[in-house]
C-alpha positions in Angstrom: 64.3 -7.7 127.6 60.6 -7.2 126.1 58.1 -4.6 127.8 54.5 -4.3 127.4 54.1 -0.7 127.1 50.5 1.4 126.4 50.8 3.9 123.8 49.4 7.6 124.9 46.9 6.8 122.2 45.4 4.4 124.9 45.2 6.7 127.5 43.8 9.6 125.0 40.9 7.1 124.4 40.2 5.3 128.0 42.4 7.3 130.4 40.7 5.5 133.9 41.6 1.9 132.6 43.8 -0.7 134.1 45.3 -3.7 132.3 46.3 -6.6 134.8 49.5 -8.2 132.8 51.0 -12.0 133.9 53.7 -13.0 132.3 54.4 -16.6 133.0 57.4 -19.1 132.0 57.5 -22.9 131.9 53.7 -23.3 131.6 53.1 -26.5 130.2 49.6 -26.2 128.0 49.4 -29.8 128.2 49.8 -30.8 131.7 48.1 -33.6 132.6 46.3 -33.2 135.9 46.2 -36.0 138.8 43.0 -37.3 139.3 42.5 -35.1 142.2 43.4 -32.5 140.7 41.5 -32.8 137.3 38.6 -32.7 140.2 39.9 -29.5 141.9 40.0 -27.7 138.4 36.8 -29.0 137.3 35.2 -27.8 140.4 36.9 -24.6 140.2 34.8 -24.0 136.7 31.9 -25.2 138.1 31.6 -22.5 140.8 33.0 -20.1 138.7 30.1 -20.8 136.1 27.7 -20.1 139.0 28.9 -17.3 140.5 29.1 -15.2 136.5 25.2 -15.7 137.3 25.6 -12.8 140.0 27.2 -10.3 137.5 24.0 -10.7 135.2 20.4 -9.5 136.5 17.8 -12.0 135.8 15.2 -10.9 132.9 17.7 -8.2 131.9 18.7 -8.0 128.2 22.9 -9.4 128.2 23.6 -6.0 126.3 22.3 -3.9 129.3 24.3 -5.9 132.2 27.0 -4.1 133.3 29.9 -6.2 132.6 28.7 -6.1 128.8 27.6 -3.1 128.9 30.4 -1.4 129.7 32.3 -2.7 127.2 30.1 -2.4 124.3 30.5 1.3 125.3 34.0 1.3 124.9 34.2 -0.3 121.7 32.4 3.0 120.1 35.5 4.8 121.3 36.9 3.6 118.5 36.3 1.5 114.7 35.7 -1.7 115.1 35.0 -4.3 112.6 30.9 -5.3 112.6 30.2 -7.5 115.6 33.3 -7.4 117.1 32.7 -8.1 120.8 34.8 -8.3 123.8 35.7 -11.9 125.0 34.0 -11.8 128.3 30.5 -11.2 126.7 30.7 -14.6 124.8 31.5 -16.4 128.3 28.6 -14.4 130.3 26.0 -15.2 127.1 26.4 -18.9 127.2 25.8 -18.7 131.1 22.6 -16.5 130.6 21.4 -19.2 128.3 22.3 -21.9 130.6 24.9 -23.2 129.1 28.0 -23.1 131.4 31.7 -22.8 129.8 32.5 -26.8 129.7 35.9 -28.3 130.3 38.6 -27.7 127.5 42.2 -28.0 128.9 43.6 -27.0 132.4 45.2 -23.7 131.3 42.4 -22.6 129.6 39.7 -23.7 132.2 41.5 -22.1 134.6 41.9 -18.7 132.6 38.1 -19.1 131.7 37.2 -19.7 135.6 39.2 -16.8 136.2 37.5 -14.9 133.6 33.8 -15.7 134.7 33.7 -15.5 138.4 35.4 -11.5 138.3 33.7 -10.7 134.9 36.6 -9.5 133.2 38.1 -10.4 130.0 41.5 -12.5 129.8 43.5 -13.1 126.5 47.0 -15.1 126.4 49.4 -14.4 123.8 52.9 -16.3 123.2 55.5 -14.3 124.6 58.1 -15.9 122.4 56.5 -15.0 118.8 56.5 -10.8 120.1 58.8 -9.2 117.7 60.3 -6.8 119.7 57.9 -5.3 122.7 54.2 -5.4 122.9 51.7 -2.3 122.5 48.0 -1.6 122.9 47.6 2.0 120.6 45.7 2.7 117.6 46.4 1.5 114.5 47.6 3.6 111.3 45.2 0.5 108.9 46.6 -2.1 107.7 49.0 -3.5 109.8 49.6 -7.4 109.1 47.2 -9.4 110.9 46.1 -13.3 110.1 43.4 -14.4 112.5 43.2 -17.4 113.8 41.3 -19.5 111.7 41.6 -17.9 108.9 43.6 -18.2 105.5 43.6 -14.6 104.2 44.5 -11.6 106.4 42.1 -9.2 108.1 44.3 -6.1 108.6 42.9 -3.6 111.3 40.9 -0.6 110.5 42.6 3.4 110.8 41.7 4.5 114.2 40.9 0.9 115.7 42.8 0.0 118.9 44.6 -3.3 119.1 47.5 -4.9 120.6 50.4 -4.8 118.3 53.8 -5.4 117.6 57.2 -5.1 115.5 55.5 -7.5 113.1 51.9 -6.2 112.8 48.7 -6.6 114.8 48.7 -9.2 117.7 45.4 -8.8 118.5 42.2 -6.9 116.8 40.2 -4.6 118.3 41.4 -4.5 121.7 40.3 -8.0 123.2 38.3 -9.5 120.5 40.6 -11.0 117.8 43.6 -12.9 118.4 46.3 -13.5 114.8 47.5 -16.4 114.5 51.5 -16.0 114.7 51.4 -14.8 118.6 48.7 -17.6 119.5 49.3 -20.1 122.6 49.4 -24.1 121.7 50.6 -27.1 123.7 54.1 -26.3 122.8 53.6 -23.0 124.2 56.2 -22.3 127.6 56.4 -18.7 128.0 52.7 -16.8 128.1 51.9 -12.7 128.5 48.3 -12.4 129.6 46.7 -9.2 130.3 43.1 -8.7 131.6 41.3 -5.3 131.0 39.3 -3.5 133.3 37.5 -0.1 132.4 35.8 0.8 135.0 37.9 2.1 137.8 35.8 1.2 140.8 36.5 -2.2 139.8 40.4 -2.5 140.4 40.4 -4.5 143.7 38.6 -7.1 141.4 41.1 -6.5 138.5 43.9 -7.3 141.6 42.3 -10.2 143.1 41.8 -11.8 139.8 45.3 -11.2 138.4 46.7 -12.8 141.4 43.9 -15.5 141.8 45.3 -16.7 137.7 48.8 -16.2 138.8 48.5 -18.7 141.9 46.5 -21.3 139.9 48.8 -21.4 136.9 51.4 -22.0 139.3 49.9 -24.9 141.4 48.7 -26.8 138.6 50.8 -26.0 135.5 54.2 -25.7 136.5 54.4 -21.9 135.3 57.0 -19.3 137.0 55.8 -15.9 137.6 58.0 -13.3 135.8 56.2 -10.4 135.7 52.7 -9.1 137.8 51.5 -6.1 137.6 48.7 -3.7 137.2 49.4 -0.8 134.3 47.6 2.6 134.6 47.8 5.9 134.0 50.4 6.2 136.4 52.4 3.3 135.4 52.4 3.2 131.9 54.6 -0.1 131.0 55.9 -2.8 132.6 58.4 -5.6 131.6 57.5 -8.8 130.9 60.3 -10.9 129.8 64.2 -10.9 131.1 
């Protein structure tokens, strides 16, 4: 049995946020879609390009929207390496530039549809490469960490918050990074994803979207729900694998 479980460290630092965590089985990364289906899917990140438009206010810097904004305050909570950025301001700036987030593979278009219609950032780690449970606390320094496209490691920073586990850092400053060992491929069949929400009023979204991914994964890649669920304050783990 592995748990995702966030450290008191994490609630010292952002003690109103909610992590949405999906931990899926049988997901098949390389599903080929039906033809009506590719369409469905492709239409899905269309309208989902669109409707990121109305999180962003029109001759407003991308720094000073809300959904970016907020989280370039919470990365000076705690040390981050220099331009480390949450993953949902990436998204939102190539929309703002006009540039909508273009087809790539089913599971990740869906993810990234996901991602830009509620405005909230969604990372996928494999389940099976967790040494022992998962965590989100702040790192001692130093912890092993190879990012993903990289050849030498890039340990965290004292202080920084990451995901981590038996092995080292799994992902670098809280969303932004991910290492390679944990990282999702074709071959991938059993996924944890968490999406992060810090801003409380927001949590109907945070539950809409977590069960908005859940239902789409299942309908067009053959993945099994194991574990839904929204950790808080009050709930401070939940188990994701069996």
């Amino acid at each position: 049995m592995k748990k995702f479980i966030a450290d008191p460290s994490f609630w010292e630092l952002f003690p109103n946020a909610a992590i949405g965590v999906l931990s899926v089985t049988g997901i098949n990364g390389a599903v080929r879609l039906s033809p009506d289906q590719a369409a469905e899917v492709a239409e899905l990140l269309k309208n989902a390009n669109s409707t990121a438009l109305s999180h962003l206010d029109e001759g407003v810097a991308l720094s000073q929207n809300r959904p970016v904004a907020v989280w370039r305050e919470a990365y000076q909570k705690f040390p981050t390496k220099k331009g480390a950025r949450c993953s949902i301001e990436a998204l939102l700036k190539r929309v703002s530039k006009g540039e909508p987030v273009g087809t790539i593979a089913p599971t990740v278009d869906i993810t990234n549809a996901v991602s830009l219609k509620y405005a909230l950032p969604i990372g996928a780690e494999d389940m099976e490469a967790f040494d022992g449970d998962l965590h989100l606390g702040v790192m001692a320094g130093g912890e092993d960490f190879l990012p993903i496209g990289a050849d030498e490691p890039d340990p965290p920073r004292p202080g920084e918050l990451a995901y981590y586990d038996a092995a080292g850092a799994v992902c670098r400053c809280w969303n932004w990074r991910d290492g390679r060992r944990t990282a999702v491929n074709d071959a991938t069949a059993a996924e944890f994803i968490a999406m992060e929400c810090v801003e409380p009023e927001r949590l109907d979204d945070l539950k809409a979207a977590l069960d908005e991914l859940a239902g789409l994964l299942e309908r067009y890649t053959g993945a099994e729900v194991v574990s839904k669920g929204i950790v808080n304050g009050d709930s401070r783990e939940i188990i994701i694998q069996r």
